[in-house]
py3Dmol code that shows the C-alpha trace and the ligand (Angstrom):
import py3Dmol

protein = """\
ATOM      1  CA  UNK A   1     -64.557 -49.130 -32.525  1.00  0.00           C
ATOM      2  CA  UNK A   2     -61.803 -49.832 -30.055  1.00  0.00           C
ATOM      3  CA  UNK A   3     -62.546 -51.939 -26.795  1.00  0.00           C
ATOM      4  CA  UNK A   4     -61.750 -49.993 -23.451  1.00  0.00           C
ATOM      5  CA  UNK A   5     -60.588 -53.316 -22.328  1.00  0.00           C
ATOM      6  CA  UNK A   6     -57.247 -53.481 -20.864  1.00  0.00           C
ATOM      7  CA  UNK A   7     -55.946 -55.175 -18.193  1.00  0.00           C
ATOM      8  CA  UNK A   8     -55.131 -53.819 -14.577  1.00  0.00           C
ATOM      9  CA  UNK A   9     -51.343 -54.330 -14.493  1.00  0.00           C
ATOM     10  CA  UNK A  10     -51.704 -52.169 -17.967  1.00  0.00           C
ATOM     11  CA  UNK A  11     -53.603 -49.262 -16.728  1.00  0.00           C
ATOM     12  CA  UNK A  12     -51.445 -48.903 -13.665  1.00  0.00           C
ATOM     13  CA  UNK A  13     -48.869 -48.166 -15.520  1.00  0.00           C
ATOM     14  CA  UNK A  14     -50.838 -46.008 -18.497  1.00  0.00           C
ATOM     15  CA  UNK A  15     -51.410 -44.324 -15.801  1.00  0.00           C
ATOM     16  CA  UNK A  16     -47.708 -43.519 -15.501  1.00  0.00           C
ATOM     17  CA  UNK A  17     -47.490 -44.568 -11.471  1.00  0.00           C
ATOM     18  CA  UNK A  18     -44.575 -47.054 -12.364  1.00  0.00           C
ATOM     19  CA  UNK A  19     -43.670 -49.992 -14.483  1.00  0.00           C
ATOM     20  CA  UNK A  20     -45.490 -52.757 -15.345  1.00  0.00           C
ATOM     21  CA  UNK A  21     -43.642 -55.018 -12.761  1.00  0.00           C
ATOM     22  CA  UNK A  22     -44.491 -52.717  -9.942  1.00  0.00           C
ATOM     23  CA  UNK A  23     -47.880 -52.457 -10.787  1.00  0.00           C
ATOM     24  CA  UNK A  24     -48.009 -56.354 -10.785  1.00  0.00           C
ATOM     25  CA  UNK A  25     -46.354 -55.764  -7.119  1.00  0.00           C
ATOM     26  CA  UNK A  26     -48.891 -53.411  -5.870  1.00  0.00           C
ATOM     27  CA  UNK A  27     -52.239 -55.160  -7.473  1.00  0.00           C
ATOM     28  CA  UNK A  28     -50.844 -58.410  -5.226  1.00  0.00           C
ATOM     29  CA  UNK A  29     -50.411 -56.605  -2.422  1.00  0.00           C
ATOM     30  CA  UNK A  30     -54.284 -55.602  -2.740  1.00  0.00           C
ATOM     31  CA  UNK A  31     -53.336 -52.137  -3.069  1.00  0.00           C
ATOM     32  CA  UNK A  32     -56.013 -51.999  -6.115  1.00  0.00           C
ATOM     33  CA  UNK A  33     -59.664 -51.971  -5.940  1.00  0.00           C
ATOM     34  CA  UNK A  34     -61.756 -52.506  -8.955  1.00  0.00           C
ATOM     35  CA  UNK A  35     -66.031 -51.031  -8.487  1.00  0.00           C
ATOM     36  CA  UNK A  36     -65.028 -51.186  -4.514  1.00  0.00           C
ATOM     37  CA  UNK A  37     -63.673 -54.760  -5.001  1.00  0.00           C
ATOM     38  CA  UNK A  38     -59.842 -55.746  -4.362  1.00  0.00           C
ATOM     39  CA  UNK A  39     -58.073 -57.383  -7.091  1.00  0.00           C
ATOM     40  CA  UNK A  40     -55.424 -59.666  -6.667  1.00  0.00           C
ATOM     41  CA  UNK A  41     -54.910 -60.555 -10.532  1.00  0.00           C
ATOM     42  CA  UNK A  42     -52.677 -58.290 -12.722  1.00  0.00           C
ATOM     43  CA  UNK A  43     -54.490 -59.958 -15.492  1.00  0.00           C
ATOM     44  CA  UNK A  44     -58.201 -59.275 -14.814  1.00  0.00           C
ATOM     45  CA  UNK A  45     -59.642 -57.480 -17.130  1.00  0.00           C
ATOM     46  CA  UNK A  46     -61.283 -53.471 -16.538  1.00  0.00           C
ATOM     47  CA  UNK A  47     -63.325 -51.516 -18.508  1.00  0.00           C
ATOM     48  CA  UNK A  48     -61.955 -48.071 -18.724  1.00  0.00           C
ATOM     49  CA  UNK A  49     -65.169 -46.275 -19.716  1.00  0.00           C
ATOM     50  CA  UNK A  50     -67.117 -47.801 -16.870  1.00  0.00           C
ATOM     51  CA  UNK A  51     -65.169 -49.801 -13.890  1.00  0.00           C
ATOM     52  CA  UNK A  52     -63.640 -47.408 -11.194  1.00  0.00           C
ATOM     53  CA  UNK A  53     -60.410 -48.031  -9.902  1.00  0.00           C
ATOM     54  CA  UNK A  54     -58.785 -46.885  -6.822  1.00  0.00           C
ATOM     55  CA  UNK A  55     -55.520 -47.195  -6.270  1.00  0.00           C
ATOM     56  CA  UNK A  56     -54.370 -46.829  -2.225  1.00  0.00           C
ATOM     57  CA  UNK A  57     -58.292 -46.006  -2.232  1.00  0.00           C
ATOM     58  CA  UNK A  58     -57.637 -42.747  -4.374  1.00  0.00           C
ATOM     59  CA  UNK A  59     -59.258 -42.579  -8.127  1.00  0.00           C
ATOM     60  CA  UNK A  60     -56.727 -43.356 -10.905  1.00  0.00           C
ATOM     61  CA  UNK A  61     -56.016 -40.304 -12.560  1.00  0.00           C
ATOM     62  CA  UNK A  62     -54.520 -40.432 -15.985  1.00  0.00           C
ATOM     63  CA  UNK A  63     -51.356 -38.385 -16.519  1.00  0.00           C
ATOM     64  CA  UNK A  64     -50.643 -35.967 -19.097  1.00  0.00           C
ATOM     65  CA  UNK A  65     -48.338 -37.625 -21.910  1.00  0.00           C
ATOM     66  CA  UNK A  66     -44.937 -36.726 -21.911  1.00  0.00           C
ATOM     67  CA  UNK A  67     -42.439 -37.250 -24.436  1.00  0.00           C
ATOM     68  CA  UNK A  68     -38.369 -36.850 -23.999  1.00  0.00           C
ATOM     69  CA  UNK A  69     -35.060 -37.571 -26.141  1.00  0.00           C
ATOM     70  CA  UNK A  70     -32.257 -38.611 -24.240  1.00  0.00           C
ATOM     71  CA  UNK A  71     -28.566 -38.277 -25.586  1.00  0.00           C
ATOM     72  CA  UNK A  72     -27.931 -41.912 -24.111  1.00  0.00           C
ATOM     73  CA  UNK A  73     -23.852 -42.050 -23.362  1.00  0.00           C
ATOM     74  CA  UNK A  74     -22.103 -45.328 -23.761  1.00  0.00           C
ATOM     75  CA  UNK A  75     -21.967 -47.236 -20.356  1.00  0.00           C
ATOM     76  CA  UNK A  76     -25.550 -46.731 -19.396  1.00  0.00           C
ATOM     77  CA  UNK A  77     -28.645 -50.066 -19.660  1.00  0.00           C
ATOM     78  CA  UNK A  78     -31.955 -48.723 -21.426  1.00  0.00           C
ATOM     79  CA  UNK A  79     -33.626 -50.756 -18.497  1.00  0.00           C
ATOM     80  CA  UNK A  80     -35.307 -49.493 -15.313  1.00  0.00           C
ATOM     81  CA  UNK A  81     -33.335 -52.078 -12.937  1.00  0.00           C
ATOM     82  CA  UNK A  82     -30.056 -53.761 -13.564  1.00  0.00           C
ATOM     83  CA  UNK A  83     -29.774 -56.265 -10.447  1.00  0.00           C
ATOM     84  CA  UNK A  84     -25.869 -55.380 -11.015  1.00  0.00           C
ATOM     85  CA  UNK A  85     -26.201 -52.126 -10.067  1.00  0.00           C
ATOM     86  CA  UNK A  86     -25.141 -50.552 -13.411  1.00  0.00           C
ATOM     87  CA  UNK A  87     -26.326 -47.132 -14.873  1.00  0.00           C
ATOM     88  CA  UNK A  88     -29.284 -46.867 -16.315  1.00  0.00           C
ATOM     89  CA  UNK A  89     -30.651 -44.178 -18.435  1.00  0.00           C
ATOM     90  CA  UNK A  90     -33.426 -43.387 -15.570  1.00  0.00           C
ATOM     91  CA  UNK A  91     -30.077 -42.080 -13.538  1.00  0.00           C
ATOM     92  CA  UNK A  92     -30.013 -39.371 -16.346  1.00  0.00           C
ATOM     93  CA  UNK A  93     -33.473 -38.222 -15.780  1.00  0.00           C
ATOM     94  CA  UNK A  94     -34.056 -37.222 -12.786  1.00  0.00           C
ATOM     95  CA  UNK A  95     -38.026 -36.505 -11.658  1.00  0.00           C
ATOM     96  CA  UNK A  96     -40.170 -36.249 -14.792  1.00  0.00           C
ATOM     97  CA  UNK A  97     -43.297 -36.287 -12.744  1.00  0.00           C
ATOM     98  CA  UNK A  98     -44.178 -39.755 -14.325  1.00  0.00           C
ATOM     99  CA  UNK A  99     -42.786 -43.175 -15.024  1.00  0.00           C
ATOM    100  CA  UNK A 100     -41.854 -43.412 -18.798  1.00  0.00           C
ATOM    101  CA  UNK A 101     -40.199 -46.201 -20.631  1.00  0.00           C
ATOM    102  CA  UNK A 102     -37.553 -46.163 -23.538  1.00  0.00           C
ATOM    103  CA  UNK A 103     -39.098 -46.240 -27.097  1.00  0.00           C
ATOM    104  CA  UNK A 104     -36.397 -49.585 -28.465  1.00  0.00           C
ATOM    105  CA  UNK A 105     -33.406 -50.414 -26.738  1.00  0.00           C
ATOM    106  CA  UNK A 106     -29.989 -48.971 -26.937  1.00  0.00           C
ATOM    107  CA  UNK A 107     -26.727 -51.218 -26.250  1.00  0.00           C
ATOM    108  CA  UNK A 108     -24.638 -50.903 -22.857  1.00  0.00           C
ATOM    109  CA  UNK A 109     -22.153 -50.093 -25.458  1.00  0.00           C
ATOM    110  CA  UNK A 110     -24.409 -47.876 -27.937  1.00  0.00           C
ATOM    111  CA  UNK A 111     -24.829 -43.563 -27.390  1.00  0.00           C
ATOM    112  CA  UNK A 112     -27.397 -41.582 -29.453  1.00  0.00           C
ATOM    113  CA  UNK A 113     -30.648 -40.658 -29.534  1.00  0.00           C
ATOM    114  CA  UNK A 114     -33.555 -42.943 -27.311  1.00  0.00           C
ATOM    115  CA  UNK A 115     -37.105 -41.750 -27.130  1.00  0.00           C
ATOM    116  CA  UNK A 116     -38.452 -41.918 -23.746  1.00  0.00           C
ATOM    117  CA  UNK A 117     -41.998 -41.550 -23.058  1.00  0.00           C
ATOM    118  CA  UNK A 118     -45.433 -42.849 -20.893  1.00  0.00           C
ATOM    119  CA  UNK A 119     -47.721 -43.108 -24.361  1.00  0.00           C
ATOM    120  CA  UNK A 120     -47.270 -46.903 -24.974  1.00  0.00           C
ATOM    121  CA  UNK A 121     -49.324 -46.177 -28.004  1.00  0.00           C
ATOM    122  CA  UNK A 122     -46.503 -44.336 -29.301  1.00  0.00           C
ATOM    123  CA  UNK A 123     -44.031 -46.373 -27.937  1.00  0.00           C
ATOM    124  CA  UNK A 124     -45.411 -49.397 -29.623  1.00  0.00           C
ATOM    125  CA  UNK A 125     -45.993 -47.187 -33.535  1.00  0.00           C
ATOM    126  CA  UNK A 126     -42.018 -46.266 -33.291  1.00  0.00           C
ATOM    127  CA  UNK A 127     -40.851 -49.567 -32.777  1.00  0.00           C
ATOM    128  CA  UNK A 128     -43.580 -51.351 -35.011  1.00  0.00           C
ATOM    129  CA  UNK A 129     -41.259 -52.425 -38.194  1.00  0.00           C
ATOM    130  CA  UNK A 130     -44.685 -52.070 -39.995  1.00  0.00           C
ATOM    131  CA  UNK A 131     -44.270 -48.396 -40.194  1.00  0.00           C
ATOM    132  CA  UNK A 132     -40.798 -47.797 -41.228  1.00  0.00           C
ATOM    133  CA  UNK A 133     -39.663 -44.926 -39.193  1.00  0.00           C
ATOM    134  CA  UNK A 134     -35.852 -44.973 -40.091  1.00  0.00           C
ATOM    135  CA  UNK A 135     -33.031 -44.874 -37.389  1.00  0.00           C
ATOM    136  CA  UNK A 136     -29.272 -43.671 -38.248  1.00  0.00           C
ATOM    137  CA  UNK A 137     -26.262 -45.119 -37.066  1.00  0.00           C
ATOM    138  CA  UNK A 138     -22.882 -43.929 -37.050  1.00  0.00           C
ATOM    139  CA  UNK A 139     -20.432 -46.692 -37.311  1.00  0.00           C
ATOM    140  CA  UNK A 140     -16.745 -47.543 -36.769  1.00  0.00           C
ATOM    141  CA  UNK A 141     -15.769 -50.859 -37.857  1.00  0.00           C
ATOM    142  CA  UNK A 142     -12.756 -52.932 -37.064  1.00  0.00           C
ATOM    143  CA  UNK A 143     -11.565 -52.968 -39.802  1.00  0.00           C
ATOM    144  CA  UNK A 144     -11.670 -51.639 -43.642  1.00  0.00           C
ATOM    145  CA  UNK A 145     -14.903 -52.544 -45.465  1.00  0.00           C
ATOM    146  CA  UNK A 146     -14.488 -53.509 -49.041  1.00  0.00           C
ATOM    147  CA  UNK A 147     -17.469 -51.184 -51.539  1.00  0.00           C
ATOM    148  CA  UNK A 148     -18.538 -55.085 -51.964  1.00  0.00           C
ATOM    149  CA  UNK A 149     -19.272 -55.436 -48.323  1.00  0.00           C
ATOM    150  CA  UNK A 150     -21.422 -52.262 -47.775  1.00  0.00           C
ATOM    151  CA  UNK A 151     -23.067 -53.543 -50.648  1.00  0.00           C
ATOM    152  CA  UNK A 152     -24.205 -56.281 -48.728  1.00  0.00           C
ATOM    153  CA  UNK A 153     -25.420 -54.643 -45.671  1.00  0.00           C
ATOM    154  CA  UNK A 154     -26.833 -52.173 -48.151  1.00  0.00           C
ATOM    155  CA  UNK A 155     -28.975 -54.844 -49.741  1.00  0.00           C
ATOM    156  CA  UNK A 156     -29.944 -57.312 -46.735  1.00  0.00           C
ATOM    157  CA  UNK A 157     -28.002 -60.228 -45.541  1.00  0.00           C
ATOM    158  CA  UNK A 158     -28.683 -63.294 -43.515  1.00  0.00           C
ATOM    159  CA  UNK A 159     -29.223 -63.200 -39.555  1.00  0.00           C
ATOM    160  CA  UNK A 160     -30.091 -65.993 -37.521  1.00  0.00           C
ATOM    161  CA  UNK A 161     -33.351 -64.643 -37.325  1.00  0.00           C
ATOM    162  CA  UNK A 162     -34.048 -64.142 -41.187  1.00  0.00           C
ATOM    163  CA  UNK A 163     -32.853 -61.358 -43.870  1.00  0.00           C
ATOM    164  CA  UNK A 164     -32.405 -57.951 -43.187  1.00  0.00           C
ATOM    165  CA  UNK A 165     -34.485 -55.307 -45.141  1.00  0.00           C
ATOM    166  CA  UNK A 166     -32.344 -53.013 -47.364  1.00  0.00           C
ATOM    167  CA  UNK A 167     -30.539 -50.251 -45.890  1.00  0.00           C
ATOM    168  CA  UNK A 168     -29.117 -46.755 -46.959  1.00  0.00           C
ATOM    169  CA  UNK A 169     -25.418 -47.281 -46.461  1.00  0.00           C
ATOM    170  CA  UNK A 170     -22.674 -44.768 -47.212  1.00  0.00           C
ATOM    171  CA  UNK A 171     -19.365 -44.540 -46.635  1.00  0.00           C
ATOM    172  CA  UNK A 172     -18.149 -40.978 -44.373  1.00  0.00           C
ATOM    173  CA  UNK A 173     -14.611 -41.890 -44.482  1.00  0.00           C
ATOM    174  CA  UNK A 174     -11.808 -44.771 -43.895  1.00  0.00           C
ATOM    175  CA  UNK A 175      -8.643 -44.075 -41.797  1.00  0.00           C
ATOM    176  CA  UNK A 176      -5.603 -46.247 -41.904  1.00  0.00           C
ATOM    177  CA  UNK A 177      -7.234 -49.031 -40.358  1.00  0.00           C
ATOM    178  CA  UNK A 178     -10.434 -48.686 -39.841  1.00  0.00           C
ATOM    179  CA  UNK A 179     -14.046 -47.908 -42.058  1.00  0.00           C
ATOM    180  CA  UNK A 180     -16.768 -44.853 -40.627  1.00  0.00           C
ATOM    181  CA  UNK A 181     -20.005 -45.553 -42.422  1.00  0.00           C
ATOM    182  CA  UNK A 182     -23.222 -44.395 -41.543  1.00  0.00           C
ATOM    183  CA  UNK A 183     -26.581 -46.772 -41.808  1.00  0.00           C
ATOM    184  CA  UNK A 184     -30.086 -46.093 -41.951  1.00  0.00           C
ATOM    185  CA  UNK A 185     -32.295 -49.030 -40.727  1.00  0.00           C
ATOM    186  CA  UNK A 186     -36.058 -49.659 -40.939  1.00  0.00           C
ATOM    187  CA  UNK A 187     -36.745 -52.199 -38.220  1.00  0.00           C
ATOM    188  CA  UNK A 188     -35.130 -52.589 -34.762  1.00  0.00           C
ATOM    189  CA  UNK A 189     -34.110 -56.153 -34.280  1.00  0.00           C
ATOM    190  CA  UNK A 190     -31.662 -56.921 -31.381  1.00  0.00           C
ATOM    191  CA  UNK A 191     -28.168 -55.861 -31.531  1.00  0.00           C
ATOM    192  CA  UNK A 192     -29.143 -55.631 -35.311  1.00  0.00           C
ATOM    193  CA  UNK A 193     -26.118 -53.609 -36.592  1.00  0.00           C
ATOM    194  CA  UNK A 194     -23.679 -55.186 -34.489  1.00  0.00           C
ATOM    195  CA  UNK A 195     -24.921 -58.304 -36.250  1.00  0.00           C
ATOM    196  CA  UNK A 196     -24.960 -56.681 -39.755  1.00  0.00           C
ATOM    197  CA  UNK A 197     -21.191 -55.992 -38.720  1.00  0.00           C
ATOM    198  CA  UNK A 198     -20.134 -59.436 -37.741  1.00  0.00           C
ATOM    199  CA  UNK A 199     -21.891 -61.129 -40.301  1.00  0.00           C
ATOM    200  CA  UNK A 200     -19.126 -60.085 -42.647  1.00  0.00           C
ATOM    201  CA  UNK A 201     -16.688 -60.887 -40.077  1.00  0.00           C
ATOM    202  CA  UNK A 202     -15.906 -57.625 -38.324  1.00  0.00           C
ATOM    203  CA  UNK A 203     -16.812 -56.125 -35.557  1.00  0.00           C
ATOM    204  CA  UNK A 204     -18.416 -52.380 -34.265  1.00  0.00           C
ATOM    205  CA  UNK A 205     -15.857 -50.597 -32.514  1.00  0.00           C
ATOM    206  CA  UNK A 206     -18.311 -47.047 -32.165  1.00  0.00           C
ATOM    207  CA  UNK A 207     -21.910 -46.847 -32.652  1.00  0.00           C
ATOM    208  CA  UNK A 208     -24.278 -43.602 -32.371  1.00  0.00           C
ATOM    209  CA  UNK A 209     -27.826 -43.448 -33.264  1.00  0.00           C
ATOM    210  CA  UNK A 210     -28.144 -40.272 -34.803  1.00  0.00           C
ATOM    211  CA  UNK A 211     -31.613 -39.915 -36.029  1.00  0.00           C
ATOM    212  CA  UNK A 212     -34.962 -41.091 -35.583  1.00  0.00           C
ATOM    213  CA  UNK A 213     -37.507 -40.773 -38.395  1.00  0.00           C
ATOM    214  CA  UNK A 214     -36.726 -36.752 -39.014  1.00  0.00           C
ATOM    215  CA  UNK A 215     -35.191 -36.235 -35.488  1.00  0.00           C
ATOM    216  CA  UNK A 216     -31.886 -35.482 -35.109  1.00  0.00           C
ATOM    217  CA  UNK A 217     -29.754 -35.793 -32.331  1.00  0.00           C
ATOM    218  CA  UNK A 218     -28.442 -31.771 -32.926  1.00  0.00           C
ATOM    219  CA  UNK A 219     -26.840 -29.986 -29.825  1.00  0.00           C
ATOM    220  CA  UNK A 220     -28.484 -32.151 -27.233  1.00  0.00           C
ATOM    221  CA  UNK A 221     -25.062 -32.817 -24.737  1.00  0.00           C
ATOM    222  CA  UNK A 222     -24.536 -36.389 -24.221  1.00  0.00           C
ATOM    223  CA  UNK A 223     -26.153 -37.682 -20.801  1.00  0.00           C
ATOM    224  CA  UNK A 224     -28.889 -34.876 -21.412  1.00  0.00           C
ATOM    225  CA  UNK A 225     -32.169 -34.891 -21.998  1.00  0.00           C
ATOM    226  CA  UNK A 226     -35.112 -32.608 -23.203  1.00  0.00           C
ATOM    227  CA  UNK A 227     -38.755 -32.279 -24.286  1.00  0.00           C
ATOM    228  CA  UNK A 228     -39.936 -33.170 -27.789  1.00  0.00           C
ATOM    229  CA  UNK A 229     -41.968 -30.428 -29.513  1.00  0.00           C
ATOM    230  CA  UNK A 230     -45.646 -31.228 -30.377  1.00  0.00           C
ATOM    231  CA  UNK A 231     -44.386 -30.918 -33.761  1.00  0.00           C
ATOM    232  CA  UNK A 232     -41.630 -33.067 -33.589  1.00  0.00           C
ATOM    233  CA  UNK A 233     -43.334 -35.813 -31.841  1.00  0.00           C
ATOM    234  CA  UNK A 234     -46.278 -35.562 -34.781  1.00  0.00           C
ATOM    235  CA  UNK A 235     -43.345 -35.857 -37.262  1.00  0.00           C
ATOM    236  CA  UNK A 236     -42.422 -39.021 -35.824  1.00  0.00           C
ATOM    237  CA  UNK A 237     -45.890 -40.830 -36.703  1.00  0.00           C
ATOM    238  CA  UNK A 238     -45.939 -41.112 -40.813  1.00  0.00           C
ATOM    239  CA  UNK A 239     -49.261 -42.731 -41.923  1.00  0.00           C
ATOM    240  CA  UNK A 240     -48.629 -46.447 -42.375  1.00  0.00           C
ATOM    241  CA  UNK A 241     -48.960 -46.026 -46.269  1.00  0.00           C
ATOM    242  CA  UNK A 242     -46.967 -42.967 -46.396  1.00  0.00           C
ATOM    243  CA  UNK A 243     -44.086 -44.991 -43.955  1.00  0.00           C
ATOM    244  CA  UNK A 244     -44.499 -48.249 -46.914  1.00  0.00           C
ATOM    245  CA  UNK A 245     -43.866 -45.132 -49.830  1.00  0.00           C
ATOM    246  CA  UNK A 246     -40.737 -44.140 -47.820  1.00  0.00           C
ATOM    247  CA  UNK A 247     -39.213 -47.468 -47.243  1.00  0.00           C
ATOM    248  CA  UNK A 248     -39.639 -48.282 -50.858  1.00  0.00           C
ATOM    249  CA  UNK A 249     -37.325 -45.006 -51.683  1.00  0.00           C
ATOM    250  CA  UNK A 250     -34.709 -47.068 -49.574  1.00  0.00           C
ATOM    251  CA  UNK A 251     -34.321 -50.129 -51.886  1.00  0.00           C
TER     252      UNK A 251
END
"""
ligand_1 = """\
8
URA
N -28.011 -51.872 -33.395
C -27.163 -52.414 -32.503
O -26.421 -53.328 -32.826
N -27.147 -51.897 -31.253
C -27.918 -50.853 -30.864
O -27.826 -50.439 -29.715
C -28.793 -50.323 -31.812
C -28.816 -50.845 -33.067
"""
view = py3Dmol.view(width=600, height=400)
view.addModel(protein, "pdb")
view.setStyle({"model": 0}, {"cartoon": {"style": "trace"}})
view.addModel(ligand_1, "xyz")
view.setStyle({"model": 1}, {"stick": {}})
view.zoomTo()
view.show()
């Protein structure tokens, strides 16, 4: 059975009061009181069947999950804070009555589809490579790709941090100068088809992520954002044996 053991900084923001770094903030400030005790420790460990916490001497109340997709334009971090005073994607979003947190990362440089949402459980199934939920990227390279060089992104190549899994790659269309293909990817490394790209010694001009698992970016406007459907959001979760099957059809 699982434990109920988590630790304080955690449940703060479960919780969905704010992120994890606030809640480290507040629990310091001894804003957090654990069975009528203060705790100073963002790591101690509480009991969420039995321990009460108060928090500015009010009960913790859990929120309701909530699940979004944003249409993320280019230009904007998938962080909370940027110390520079950049755009972030939580400019976008205006109140949504709790603190979520972007399912994976998107480049400054990336649009597309990003999952934002205050289940971590969720959060943490999406971006687990273990269950193979696909994403889709359109690409513009810098240059022309040979058939021989999708070939090679199609069937894994060599990053600094190890081989890539096999991809769907196809080919949408070249112009005079430059190659649109589209990629499908089943784990979310950093920067991971910008990497792809300059392994072969070009570079990504455009990228969009267009789909996650079966969701689709459709007529969401870029910079908005919307509510997943219960059924979407179930769509998103294959069984882990079910995601291996799928990943398999990829090869
Ligand atoms: N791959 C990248 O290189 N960048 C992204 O933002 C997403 C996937």
């Amino acid at each position: 059975m699982k434990k109920p053991l988590k630790t304080l900084e955690r449940v703060l923001s479960k919780a969905g009061l704010g992120s994890r770094t606030e809640a480290r903030r507040w629990i310091s400030a001894g804003r957090v009181a654990v069975n009528r005790k203060v705790i100073l420790n963002p790591d101690h460990w509480v009991d969420m069947d039995r321990d009460k916490i108060l928090f500015d001497a009010k009960p913790l109340v859990r929120k309701e999950h909530v699940y979004l997709v944003l249409y993320k334009p280019k230009g904007y971090l998938t962080t909370y804070k940027d110390p520079e005073n950049r755009p972030t994607v939580y400019n976008l979003l205006g109140d949504v009555g709790t603190f979520v947190v972007p399912v994976g990362r998107l480049d400054l440089d990336t649009s597309g589809l990003l999952l934002l949402t205050n289940d971590t459980q969720f959060a943490e199934r999406i971006m687990n490579p273990d269950f193979h939920v696909a994403k889709r990227y359109l690409v513009k390279a810098s240059r022309l790709l040979t058939d021989e060089e999708l070939d090679r992104l199609r069937h894994g190549l060599e990053l600094e941090d190890g081989p890539t899994r096999p991809a769907l790659v196809e080919r949408l269309r070249d112009s005079e100068k430059y190659t649109h293909f589209e990629i499908t990817l089943t784990e979310g490394r950093n920067r991971q088809v910008r990497r792809m790209v300059e392994a072969l010694d070009a570079s990504v001009l455009k990228l969009v992520r267009v789909a996650i698992g079966p969701l689709r970016i459709g007529a969401l406007e870029v910079g908005k954002w919307r509510y997943l459907e219960p059924g979407e959001r179930a769509a998103l979760l294959p069984q882990r044996s079910l995601a291996r099957k799928a990943s398999t059809r990829l090869v």
